[in-house]
Backbone bond lengths (Angstrom), bond angles and torsions (degrees), N, CA, C in turn:
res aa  C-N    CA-C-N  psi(-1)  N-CA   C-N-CA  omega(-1)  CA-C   N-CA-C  phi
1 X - - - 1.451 - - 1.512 111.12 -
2 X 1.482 122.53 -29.96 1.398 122.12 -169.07 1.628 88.51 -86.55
3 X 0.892 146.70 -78.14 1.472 122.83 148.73 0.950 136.68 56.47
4 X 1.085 108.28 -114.02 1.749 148.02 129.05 1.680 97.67 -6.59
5 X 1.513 122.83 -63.22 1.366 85.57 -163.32 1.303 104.85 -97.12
6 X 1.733 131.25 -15.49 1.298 126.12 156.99 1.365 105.79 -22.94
7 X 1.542 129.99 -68.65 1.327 125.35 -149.37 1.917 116.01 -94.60
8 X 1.420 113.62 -13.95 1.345 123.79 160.26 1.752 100.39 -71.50
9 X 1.192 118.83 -39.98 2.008 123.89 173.39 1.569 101.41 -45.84
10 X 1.170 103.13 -55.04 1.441 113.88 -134.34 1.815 92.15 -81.70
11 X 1.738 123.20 -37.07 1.454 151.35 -179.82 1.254 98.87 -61.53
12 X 1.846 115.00 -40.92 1.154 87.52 -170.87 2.122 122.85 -98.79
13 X 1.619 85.55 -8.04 1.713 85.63 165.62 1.490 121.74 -70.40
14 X 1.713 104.76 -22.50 1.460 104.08 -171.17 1.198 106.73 -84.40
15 X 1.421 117.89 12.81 1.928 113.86 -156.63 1.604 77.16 -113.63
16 X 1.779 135.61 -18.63 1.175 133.29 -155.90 1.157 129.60 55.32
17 X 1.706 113.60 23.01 1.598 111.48 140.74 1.708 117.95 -49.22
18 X 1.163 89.01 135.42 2.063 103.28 160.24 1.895 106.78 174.19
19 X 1.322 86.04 -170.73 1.460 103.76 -163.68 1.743 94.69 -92.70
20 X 1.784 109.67 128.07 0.939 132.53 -163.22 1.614 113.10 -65.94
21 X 1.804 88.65 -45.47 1.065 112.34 170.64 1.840 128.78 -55.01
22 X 1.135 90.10 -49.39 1.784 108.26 176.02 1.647 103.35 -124.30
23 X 1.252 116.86 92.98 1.622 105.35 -179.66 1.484 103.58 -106.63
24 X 1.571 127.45 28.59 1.664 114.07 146.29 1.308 94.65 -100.08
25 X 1.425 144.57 17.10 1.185 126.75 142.76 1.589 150.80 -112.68
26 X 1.990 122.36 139.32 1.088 133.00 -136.81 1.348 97.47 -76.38
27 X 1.572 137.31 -14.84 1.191 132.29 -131.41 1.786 112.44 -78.18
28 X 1.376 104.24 -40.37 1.733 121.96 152.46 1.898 104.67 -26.93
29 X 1.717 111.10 -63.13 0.929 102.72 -155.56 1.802 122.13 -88.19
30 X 1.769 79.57 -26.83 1.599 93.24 152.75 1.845 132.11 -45.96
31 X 1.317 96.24 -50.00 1.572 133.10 -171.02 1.785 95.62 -49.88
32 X 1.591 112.23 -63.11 1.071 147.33 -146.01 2.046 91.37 -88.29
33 X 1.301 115.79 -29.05 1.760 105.08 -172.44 1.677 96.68 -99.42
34 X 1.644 117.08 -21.78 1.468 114.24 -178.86 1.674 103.32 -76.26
35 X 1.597 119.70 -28.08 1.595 110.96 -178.62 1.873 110.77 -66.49
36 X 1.237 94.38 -43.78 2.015 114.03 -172.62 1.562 85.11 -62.16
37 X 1.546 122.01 -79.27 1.657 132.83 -144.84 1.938 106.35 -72.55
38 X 1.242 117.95 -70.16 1.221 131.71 -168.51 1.455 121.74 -96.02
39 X 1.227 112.35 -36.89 1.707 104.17 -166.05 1.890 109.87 -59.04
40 X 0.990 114.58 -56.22 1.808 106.13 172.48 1.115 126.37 -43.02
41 X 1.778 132.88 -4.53 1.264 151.87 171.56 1.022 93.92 -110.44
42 X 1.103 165.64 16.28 1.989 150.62 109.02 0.702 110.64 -106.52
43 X 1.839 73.84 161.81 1.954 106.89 -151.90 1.874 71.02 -93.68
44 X 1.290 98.23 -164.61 1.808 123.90 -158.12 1.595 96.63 -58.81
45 X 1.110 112.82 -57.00 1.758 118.30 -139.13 1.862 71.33 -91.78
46 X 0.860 152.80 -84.91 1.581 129.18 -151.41 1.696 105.80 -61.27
47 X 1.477 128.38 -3.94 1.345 119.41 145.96 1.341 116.38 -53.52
48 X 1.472 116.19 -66.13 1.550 136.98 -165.52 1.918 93.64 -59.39
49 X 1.144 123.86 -47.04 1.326 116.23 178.23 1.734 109.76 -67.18
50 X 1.441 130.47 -45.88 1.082 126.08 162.79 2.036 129.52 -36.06
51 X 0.817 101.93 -33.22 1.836 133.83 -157.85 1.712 83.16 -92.17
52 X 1.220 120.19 -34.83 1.817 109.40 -162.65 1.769 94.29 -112.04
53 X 1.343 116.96 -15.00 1.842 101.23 169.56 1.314 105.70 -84.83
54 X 1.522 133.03 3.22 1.404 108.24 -156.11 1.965 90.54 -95.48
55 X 1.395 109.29 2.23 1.945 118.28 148.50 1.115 104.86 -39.36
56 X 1.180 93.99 -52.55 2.259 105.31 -155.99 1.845 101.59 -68.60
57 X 1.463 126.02 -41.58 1.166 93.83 -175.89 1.514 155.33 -55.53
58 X 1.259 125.00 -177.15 1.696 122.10 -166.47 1.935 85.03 -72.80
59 X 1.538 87.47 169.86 1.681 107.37 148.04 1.310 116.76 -61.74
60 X 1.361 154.35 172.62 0.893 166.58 123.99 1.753 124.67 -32.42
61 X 1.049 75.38 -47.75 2.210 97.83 155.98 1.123 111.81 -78.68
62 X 0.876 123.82 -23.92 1.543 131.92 158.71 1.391 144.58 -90.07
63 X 0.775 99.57 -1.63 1.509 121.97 174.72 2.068 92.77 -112.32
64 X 0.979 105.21 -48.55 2.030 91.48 179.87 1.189 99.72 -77.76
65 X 1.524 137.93 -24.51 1.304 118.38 173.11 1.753 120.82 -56.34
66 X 1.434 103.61 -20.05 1.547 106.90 -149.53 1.425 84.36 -94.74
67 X 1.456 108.64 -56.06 2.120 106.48 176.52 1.735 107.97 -39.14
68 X 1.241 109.75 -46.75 1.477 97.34 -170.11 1.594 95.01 -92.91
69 X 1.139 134.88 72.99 2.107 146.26 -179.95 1.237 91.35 -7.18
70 X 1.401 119.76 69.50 1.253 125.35 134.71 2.129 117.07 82.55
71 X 1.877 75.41 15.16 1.696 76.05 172.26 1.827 109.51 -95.94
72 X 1.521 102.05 170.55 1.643 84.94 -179.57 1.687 97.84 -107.16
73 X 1.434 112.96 128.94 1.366 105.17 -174.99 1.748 84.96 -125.92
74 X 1.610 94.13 -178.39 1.478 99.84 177.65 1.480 118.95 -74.62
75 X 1.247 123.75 135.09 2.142 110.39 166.12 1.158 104.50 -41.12
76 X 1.160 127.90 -73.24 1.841 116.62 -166.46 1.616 113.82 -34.62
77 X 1.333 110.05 -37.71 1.513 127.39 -173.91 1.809 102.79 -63.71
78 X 1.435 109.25 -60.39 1.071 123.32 -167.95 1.850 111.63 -64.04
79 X 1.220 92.50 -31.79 1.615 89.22 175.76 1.347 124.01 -111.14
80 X 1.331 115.06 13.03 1.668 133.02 165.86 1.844 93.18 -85.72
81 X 1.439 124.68 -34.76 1.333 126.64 171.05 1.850 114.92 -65.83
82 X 1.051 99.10 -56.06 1.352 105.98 168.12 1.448 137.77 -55.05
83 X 1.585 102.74 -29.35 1.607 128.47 151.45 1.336 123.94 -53.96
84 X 1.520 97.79 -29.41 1.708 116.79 -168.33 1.768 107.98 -76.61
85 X 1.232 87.64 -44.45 1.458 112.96 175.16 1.183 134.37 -74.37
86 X 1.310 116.62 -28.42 1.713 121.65 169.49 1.787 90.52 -88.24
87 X 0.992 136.23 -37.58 1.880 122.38 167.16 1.264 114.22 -48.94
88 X 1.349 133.32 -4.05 1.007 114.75 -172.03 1.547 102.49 -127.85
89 X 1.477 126.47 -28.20 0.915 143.58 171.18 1.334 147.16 -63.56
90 X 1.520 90.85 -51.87 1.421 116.97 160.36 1.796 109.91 -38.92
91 X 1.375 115.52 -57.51 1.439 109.50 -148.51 1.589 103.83 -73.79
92 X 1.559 114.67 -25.08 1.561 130.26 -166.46 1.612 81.07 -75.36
93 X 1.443 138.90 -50.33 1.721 123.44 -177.31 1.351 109.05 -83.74
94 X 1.213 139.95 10.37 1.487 128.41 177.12 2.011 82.77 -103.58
95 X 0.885 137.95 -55.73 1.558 134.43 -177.64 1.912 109.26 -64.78
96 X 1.080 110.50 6.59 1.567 125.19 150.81 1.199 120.25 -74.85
97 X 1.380 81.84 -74.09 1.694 98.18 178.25 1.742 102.66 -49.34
98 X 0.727 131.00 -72.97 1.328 137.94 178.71 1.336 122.69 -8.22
99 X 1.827 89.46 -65.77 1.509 88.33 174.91 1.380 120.76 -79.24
100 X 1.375 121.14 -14.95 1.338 92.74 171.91 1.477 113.86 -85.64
101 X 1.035 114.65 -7.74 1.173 94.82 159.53 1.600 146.94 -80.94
102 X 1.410 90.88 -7.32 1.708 102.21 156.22 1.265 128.39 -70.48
103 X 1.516 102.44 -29.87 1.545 118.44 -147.05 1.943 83.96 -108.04
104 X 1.171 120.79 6.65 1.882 128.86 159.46 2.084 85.57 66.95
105 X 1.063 109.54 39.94 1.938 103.07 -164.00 1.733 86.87 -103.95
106 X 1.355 126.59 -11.44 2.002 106.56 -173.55 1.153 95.81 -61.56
107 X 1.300 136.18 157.42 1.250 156.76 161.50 1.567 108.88 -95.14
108 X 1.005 114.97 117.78 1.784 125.98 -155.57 2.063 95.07 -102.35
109 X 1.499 122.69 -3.94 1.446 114.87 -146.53 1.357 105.40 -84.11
110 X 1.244 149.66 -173.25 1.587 134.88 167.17 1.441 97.00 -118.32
111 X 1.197 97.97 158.89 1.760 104.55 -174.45 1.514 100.25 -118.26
């Protein structure tokens, strides 16, 4: 599941969703991988705790600074890399998902 929303996070900065208003910030895209990845696996109050860290995240420049260890490259650069990476990635977690879902193994419970 953490996974899952790493790479729905990561899909959705490279797709250039964000907030119009503030676009060095992830929180749109954050917002947007906890509804797809995590939210149906919590109960209320680790929603309500989810909803108040998405304060805490990086910049957006900050978060590609840290993927590329702290070199400064261009965004276009950084998310043509990140593009590179959900192509290859993506398909190895959709054949996860898969099997457990053959194999009846998701765990449906809320935490």
């Amino acid at each position: 599941r953490g996974l899952k929303f790493m790479l729905v996070l990561l899909q959705s900065i490279s797709d250039g969703e964000r907030d119009e208003e503030h676009p060095n910030l992830i929180r749109v895209n954050a917002m947007k991988a906890y509804e797809i990845a995590l939210k149906k696996y919590h109960g209320w109050m680790l929603q309500k705790l989810f909803m108040g860290s998405v304060y805490a995240l990086p910049y957006k420049s900050d978060l590609l600074k840290a993927l590329e260890k702290g070199k400064e490259v261009k965004e276009e650069e950084s998310i043509e890399k990140i593009h590179q990476f959900l192509s290859r990635v993506t398909p190895i977690l959709d054949a996860i998902y898969e099997m457990y879902t053959k194999m009846n193994a998701e765990l449906s419970y809320k935490a």
